[in-house]
C-alpha positions as CSV (number, residue, x, y, z in Angstrom):
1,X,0.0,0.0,0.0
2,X,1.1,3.8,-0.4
3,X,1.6,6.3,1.9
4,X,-0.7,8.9,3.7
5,X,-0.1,11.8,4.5
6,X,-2.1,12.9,7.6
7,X,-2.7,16.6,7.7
8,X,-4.3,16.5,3.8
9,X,-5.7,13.0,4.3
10,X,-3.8,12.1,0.8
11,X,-3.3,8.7,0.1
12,X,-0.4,7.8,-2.7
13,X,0.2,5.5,-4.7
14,X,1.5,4.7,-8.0
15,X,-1.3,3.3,-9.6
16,X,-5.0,3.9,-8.8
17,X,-7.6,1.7,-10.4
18,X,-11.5,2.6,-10.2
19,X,-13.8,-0.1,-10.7
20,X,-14.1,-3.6,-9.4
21,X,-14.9,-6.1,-12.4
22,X,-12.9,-7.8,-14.8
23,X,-11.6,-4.7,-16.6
24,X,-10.4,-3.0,-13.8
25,X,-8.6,-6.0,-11.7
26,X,-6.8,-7.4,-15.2
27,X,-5.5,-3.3,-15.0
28,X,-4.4,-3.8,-11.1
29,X,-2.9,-7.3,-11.8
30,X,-0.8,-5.8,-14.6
31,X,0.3,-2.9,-12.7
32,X,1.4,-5.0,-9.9
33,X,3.3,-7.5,-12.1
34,X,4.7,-4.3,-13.8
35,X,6.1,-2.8,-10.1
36,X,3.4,-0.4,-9.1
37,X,2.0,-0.3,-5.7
38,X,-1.7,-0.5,-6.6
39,X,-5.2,0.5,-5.1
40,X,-8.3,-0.6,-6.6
41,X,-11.5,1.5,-5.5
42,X,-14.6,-0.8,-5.9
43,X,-18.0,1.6,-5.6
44,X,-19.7,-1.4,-4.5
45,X,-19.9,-3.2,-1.1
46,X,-18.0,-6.6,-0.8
47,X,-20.9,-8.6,-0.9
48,X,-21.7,-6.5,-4.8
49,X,-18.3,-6.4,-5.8
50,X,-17.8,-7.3,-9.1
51,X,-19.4,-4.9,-11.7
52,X,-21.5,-6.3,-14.6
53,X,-18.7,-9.2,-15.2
54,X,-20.2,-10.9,-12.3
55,X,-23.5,-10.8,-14.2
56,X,-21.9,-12.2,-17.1
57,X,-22.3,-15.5,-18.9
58,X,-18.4,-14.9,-18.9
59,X,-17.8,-16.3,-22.5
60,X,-14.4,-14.6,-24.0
61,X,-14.3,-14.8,-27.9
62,X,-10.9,-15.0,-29.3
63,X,-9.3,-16.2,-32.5
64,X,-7.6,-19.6,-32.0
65,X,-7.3,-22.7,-34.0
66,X,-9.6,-24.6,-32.3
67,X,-9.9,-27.2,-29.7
68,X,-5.8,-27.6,-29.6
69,X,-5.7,-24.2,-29.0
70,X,-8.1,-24.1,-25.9
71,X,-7.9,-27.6,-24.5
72,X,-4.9,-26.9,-22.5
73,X,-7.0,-24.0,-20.6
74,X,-9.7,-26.0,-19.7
75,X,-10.3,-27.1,-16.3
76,X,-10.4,-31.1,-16.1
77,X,-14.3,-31.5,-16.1
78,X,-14.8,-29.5,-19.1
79,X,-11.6,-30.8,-21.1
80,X,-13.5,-34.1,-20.8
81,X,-16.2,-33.3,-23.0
82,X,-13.7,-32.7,-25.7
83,X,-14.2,-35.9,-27.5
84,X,-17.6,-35.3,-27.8
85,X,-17.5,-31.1,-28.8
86,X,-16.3,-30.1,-31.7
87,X,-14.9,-26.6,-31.9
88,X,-13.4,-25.5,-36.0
89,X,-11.1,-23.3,-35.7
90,X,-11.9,-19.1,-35.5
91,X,-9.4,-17.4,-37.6
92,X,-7.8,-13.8,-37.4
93,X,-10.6,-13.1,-41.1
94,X,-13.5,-14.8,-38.8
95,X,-13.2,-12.2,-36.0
96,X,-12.4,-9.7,-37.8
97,X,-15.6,-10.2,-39.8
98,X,-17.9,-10.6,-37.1
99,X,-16.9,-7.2,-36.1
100,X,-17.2,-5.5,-39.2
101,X,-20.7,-6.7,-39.5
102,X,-22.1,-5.7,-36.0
103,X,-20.7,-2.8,-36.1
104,X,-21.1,-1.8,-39.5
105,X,-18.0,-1.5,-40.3
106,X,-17.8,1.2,-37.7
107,X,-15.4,-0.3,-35.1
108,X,-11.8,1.7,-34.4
109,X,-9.6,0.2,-36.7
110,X,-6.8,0.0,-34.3
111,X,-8.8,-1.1,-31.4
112,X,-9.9,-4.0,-33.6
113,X,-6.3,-5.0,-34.0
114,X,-5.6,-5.0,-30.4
115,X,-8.6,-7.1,-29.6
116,X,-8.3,-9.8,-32.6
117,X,-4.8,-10.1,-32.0
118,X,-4.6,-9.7,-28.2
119,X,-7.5,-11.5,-27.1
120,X,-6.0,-15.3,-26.9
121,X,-2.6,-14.0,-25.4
122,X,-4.5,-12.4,-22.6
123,X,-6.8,-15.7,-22.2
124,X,-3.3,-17.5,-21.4
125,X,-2.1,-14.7,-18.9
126,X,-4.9,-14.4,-16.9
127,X,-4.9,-18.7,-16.8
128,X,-1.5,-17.8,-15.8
129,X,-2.9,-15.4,-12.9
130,X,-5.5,-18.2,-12.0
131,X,-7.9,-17.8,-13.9
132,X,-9.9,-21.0,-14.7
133,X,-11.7,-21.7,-18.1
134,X,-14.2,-23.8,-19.8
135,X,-16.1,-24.7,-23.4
136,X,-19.5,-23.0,-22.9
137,X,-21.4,-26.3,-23.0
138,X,-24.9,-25.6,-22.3
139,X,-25.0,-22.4,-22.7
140,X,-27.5,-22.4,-26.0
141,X,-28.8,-26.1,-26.0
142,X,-29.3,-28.3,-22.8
143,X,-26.4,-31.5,-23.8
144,X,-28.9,-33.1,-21.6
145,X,-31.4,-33.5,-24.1
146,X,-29.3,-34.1,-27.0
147,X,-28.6,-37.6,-28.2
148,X,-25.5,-39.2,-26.7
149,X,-24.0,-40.2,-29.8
150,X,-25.1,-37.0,-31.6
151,X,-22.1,-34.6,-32.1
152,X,-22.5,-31.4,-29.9
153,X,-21.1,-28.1,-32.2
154,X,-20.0,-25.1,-30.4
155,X,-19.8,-21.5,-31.8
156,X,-16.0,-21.4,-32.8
157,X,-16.7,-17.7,-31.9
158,X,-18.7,-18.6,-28.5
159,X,-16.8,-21.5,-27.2
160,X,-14.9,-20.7,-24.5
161,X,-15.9,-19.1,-21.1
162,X,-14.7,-18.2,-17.5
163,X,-15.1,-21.6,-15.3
164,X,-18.3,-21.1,-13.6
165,X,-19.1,-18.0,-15.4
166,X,-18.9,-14.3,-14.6
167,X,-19.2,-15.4,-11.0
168,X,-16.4,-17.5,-11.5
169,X,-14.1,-14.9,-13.2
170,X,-14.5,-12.7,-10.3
171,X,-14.0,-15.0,-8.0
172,X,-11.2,-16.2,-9.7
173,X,-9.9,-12.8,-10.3
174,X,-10.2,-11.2,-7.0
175,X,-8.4,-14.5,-5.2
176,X,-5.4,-13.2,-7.6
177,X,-5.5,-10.2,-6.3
178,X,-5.3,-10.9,-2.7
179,X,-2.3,-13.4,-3.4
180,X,-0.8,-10.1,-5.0
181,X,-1.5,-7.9,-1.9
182,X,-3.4,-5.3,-3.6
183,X,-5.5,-3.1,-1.7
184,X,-9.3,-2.5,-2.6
185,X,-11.3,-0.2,-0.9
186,X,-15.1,-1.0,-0.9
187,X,-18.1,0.8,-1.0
188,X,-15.9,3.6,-2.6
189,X,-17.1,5.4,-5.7
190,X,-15.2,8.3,-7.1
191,X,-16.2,11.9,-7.0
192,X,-13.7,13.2,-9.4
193,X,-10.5,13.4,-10.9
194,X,-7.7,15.6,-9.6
195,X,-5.8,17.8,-12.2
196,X,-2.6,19.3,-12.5
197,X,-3.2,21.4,-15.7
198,X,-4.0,18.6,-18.6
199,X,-2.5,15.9,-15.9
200,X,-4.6,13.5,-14.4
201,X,-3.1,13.1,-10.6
202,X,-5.2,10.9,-8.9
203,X,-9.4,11.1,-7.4
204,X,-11.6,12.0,-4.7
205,X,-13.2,9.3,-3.4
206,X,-16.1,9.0,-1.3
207,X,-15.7,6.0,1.6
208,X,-17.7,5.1,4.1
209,X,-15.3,7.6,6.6
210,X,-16.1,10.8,3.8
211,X,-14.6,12.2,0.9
212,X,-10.8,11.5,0.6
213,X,-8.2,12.5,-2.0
214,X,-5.5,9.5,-3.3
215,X,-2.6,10.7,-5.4
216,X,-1.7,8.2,-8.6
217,X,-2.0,7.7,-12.0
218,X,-5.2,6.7,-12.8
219,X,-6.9,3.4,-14.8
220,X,-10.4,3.8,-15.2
221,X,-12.7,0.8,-15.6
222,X,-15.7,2.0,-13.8
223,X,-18.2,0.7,-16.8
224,X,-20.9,2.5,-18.9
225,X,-24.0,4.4,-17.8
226,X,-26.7,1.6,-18.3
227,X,-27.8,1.3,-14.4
228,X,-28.6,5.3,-15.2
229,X,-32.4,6.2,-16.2
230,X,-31.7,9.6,-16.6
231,X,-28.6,8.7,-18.4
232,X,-30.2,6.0,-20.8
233,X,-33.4,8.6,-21.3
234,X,-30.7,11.5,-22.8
235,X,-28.4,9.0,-24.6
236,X,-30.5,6.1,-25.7
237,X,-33.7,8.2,-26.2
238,X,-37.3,8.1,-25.2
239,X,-38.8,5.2,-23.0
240,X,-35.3,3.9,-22.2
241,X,-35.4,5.6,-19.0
242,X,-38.0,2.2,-18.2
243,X,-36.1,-0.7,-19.9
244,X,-34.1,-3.4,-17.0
245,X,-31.3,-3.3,-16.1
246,X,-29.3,-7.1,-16.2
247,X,-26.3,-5.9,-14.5
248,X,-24.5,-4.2,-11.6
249,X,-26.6,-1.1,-10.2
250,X,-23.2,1.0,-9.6
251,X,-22.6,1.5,-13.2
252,X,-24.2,5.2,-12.9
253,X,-22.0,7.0,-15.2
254,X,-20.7,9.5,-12.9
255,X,-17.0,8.5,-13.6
256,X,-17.6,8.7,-17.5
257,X,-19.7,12.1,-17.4
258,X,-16.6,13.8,-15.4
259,X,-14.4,12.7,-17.4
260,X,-15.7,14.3,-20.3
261,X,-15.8,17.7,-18.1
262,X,-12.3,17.3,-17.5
263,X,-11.7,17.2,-21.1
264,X,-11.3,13.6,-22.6
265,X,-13.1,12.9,-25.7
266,X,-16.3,11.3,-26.1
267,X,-16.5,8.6,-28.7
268,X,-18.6,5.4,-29.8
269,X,-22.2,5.0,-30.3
270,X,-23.7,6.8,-27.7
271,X,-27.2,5.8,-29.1
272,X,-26.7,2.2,-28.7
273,X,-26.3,-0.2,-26.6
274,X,-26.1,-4.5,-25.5
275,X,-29.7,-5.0,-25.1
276,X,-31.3,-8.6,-25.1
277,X,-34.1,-10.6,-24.3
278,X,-34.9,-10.9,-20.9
279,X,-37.6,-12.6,-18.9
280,X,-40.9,-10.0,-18.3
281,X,-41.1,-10.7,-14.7
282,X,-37.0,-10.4,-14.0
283,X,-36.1,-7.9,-11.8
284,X,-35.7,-4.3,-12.3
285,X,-31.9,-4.3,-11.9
286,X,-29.4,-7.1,-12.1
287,X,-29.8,-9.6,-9.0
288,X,-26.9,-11.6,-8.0
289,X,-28.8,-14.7,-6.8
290,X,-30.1,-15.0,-10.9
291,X,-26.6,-13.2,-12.8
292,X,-27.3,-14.4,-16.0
293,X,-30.1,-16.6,-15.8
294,X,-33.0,-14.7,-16.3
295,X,-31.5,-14.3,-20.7
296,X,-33.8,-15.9,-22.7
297,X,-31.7,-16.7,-26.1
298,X,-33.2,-19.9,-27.5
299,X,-35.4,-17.6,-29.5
300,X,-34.0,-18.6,-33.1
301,X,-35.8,-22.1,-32.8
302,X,-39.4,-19.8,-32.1
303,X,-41.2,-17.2,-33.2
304,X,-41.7,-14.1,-31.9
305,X,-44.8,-12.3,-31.4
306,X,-45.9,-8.9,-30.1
307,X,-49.0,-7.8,-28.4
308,X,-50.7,-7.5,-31.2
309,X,-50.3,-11.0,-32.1
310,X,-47.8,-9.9,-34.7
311,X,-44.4,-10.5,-35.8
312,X,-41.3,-8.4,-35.8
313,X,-38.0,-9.5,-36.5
314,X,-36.2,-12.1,-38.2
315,X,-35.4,-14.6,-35.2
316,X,-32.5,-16.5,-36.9
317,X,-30.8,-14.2,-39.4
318,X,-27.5,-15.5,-37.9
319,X,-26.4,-17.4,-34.9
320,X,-27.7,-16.1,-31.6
321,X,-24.3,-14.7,-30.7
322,X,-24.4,-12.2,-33.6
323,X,-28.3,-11.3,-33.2
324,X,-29.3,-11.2,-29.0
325,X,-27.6,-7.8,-28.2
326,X,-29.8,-6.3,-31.1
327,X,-32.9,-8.2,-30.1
328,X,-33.7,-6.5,-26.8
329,X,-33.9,-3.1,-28.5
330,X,-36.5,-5.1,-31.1
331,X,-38.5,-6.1,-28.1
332,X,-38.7,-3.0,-26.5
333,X,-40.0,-1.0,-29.7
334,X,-43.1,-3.1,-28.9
335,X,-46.3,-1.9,-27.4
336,X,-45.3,-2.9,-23.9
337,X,-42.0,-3.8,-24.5
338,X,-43.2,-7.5,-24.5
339,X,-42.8,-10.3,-26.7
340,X,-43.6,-13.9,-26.5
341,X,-41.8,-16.8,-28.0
342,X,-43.8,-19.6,-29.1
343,X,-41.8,-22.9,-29.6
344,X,-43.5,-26.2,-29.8
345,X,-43.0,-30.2,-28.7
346,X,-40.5,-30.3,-31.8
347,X,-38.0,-27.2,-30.4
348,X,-38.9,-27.3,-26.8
349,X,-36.3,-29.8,-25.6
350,X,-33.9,-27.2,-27.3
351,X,-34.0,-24.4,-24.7
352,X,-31.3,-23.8,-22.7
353,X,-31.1,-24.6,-19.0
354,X,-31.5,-20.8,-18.1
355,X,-34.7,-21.0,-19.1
356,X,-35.5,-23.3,-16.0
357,X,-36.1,-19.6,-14.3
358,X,-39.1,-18.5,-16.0
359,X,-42.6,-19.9,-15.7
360,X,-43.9,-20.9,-19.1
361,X,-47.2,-21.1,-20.6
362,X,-48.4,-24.2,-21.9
363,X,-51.0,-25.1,-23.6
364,X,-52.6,-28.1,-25.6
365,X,-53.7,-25.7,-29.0
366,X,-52.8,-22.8,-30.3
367,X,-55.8,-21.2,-29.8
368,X,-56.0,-22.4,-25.7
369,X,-52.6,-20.4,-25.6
370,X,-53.3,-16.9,-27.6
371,X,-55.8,-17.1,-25.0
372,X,-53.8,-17.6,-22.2
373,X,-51.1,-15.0,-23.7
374,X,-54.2,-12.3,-23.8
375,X,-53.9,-12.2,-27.8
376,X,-56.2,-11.4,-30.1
377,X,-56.8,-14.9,-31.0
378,X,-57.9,-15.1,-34.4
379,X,-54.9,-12.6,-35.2
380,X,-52.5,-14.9,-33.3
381,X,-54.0,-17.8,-35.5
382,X,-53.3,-16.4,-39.0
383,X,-49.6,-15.4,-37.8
384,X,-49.1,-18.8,-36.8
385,X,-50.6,-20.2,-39.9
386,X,-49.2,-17.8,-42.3
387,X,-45.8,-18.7,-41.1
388,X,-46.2,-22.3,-40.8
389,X,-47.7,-22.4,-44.4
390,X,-44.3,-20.8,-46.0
391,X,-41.9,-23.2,-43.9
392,X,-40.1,-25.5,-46.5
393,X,-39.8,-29.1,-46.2
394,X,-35.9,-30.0,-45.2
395,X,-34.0,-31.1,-42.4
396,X,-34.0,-29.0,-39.5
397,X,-30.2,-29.0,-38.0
398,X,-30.2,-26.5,-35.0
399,X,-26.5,-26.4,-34.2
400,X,-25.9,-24.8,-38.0
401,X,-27.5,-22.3,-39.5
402,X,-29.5,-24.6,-41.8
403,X,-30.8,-22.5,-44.4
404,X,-34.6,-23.4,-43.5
405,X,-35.8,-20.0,-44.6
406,X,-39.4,-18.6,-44.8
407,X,-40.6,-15.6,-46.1
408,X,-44.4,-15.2,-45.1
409,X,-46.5,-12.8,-46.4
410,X,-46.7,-9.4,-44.6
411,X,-44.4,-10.6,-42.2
412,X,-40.6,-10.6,-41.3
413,X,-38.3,-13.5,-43.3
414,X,-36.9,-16.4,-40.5
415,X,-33.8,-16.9,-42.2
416,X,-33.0,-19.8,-40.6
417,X,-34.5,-22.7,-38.9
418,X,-37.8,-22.0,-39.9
419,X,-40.0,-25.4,-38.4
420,X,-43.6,-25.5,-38.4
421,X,-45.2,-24.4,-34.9
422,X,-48.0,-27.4,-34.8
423,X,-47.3,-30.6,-32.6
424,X,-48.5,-29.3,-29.3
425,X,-48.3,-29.3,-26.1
426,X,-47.2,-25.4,-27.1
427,X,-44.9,-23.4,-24.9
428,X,-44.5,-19.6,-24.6
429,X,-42.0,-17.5,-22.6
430,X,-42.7,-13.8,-21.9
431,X,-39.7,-11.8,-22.6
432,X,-38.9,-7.7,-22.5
433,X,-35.8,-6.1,-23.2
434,X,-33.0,-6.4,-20.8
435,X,-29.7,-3.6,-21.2
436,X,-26.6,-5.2,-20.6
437,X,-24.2,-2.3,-21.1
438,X,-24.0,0.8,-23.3
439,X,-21.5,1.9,-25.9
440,X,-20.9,5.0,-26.1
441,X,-17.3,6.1,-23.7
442,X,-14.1,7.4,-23.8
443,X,-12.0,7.3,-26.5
444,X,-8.2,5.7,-26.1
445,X,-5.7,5.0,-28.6
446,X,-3.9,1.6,-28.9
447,X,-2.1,1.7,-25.4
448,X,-5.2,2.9,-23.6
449,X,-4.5,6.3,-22.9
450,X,-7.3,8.3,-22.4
451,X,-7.6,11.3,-25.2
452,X,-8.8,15.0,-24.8
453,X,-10.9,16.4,-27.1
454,X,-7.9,17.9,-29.1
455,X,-7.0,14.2,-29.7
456,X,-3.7,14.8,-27.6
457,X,-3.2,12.2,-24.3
458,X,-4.3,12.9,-21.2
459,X,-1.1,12.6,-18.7
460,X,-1.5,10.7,-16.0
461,X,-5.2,8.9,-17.6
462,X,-5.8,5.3,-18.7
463,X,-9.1,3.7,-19.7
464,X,-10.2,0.1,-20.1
465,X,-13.6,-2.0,-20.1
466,X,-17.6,-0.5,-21.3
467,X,-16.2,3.4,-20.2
468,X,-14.6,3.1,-23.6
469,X,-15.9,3.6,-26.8
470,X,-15.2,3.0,-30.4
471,X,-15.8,-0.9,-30.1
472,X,-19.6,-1.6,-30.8
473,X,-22.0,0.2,-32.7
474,X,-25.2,-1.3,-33.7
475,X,-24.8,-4.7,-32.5
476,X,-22.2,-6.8,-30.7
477,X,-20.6,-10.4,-31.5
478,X,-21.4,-12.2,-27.9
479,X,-18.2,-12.4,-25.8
480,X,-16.1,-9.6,-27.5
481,X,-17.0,-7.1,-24.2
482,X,-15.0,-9.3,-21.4
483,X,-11.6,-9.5,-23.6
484,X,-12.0,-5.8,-24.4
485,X,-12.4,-5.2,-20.9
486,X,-9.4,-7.4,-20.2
487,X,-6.7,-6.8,-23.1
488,X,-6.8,-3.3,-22.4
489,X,-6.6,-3.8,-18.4
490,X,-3.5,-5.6,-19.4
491,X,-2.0,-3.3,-21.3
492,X,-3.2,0.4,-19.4
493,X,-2.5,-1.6,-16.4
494,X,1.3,-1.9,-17.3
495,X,1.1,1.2,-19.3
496,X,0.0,3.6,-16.2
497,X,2.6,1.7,-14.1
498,X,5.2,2.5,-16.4
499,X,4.2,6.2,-15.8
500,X,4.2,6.4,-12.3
501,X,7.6,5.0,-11.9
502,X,9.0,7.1,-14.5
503,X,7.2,10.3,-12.6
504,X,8.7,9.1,-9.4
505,X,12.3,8.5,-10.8
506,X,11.9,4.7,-9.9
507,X,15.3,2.7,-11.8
508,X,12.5,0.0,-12.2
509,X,10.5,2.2,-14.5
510,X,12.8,1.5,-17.8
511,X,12.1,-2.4,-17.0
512,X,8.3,-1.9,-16.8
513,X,6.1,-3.2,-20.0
514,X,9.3,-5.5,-20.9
């Protein structure tokens, strides 16, 4: 720990990292390594700690050339399922096109660079910090109700995770830091940063004891503004102000709007955001006894239907990790901001365990469950029978996208897996939209310096994690947001660590980053 210095109640130290998830202890892990005396200041209680990557499903894409390339991560259960899973390869091209078509070709060129080609390396350094990994079996089809001999087919893009999930990663991540020594200070959410001209030199933070200063250079990974109604109603626009919340409730955007008073540059999408389908009756704001499990994502094997009986959206234009962070904002547009998903005895045994959550409704006909659903029945009826009518007759595959297409008239195209709703009993989950995080932030160049508004770097200021922006825009490829959060906790980490030695003279400074 630093020093104090008792008359101005200043605490120093080289490093100071706000925030308390993944993005911000990767930062304090790599200062540490790199020779800086470190403090993490977590807004949230112990019991909270964790930001949204507790929440999290924790999945972490990242090129590799597939299952040699992640088998020697996985913990011992998981790498026993690796006869059974296969996993092709994702490529440098892959990742790199996944981004360019969520984000519409939008995404920081050199921040794509540092993710693609960053993202594995940083997988096997946190595994080196403790981290524990494992294929994301389960996480869109129940292996429980597959066939034994059938071959189960991840995602190349979605098939590795943190071992037990985000609350696995933190728990994994926060045991490294207390082998380290690294101080955090709960319930401790920053006020401010302190300036020296255009130099960042440390915050005011607000404990339990009252406001203190701490003197340091400065890592922010404090996360978006997405817990924020007032925030989500100016940035995201009308009736956002009302949508749930699936995270942390201390992502406010406090850090991220003074910031930009103190002059760093605003960038990204600030009228978007990771928004998905999320049980109706799920809380208001992200409950740790649920994290993730309130998602409802086996909507490509359904349709969707609004309150008017109606649907809206192609539900399997592309695999569910390129379409659920766009889906939520779908759902919301509805009257309500409900939807239902209709699945029948052919696709129920396809829903995913999270789905054990929610309460269904079930019913024997179609008719027995627009009723049930509150639908304008007849309506419901000629949705469901227009759309069953233009389903073609092939094989339905649901761990590719199969090419089952339907185009029904006067309503949206299923591109993909497009089965007749008709063999009841009939099931239908209630869904609204849930935000995950936003994407509008800060913008940093390669070696996550925060930038002023003048594009120059901000002394003394690094960024990491969903304060950033110049990522996603439009949509999001599922597990880019943890290995954005971490590669650039890696590198500000060392990067601010280097800067605070150098400041203080330290011989260790020229060693730092090697």
């Amino acid at each position: 720990m630093g020093t104090t210095d008792d008359a101005r109640s200043i605490t120093s130290v080289d490093v100071v990292v706000v925030g308390g998830g993944n993005a911000a202890l990767t930062a304090a892990l790599s200062a540490h390594e790199n020779g800086a005396r470190v403090l993490v200041l977590e807004a949230a209680p112990h019991a909270e700690r964790g930001g949204n990557s507790r929440f999290s499903g924790g999945l972490f894409r990242c090129a590799h050339g597939g299952m040699d390339d992640l088998l020697p991560l996985l913990v011992e259960e998981s790498a026993a399922w690796a006869d059974r899973v296969r996993v092709d390869p994702y490529t440098r091209a892959d990742y790199v096109a996944d981004l360019q078509l969520s984000t519409q070709g939008r995404i920081d060129p050199d921040l794509q660079d540092g993710l693609v080609d960053k993202a594995l390396d940083t997988i096997r350094w946190m595994a080196g910090k403790g981290v524990r990994w494992e294929l994301a079996v389960g996480k869109l089809i129940d292996p429980e109700n597959i066939d034994p001999d059938q071959e189960y087919v991840l995602p190349p893009g979605g098939a590795l995770r943190a071992h037990d999930e985000g609350v696995g990663l933190i728990a994994d991540l926060y045991a490294a830091v207390e082998r380290e020594g690294i101080e955090v200070w709960y319930d401790s959410p920053v006020l401010e940063l302190m300036m020296d001209g255009t130099a960042v030199t440390g915050v005011v933070v607000k404990g339990p004891d009252g406001e203190r200063p701490v003197e340091g250079v400065v890592v922010l990974g404090s996360g978006g503004f997405e817990a924020n109604p007032q925030m989500r109603q100016r940035w995201l626009g009308p009736g956002w102000d009302l949508a749930k919340v699936r995270g942390t409730r201390f992502n406010q955007g406090h850090v991220l709007e003074h910031a930009l008073e103190r002059g760093a540059q605003a960038h990204g999408h600030w009228g978007g955001c990771h928004a998905s389908p999320l049980d109706f009756d799920a809380p208001a704001v992200g409950d740790l006894r649920y994290t993730d499990k309130m998602s409802r994502y086996s909507y490509p094997y359904s349709i969707m239907v609004n309150r008017d009986a109606e649907r809206f959206v192609d539900e399997a234009s592309d695999h569910v990790w390129m379409t659920y962070a766009k889906t939520g904002s779908k759902i919301r547009e509805q009257p309500g901001a409900w939807a239902a998903q209709i699945f029948d005895a052919q696709t129920v045994h396809l829903l995913e365990t999270r789905y054990s959550t929610g309460t269904p409704v079930v019913a024997d006909t179609l008719a027995e469950l627009g009723e049930k659903l509150g639908l304008d029945v007849e309506g419901f009826l000629a949705t469901v029978e227009a759309y069953n009518a233009a389903c073609p007759e092939q094989e339905f595959d649901p761990f590719r996208m199969d090419g089952l297409r339907s185009a029904p008239h006067g309503q949206p195209v299923k591109s993909n897996w497009s089965t007749r709703i008709e063999q009841g009993p009939f099931v239908a989950y209630q869904v609204t939209c849930g935000i995950t995080f936003t994407y509008g932030g800060l913008r940093i160049d390669a070696e996550g310096r925060v930038l002023d508004v003048a594009g120059r770097v901000m002394p003394g200021l690094y960024a990491t994690g969903e304060i950033t922006g110049g990522f996603f825009y439009h949509n999001y490829p599922a597990g880019s947001g943890l290995p954005r959060g971490a590669v650039w906790g890696r590198i500000g980490g060392a990067g601010a660590a280097a800067e605070a030695l150098a400041r203080s003279g330290s011989p260790a400074a020229a060693e730092v980053g090697a």
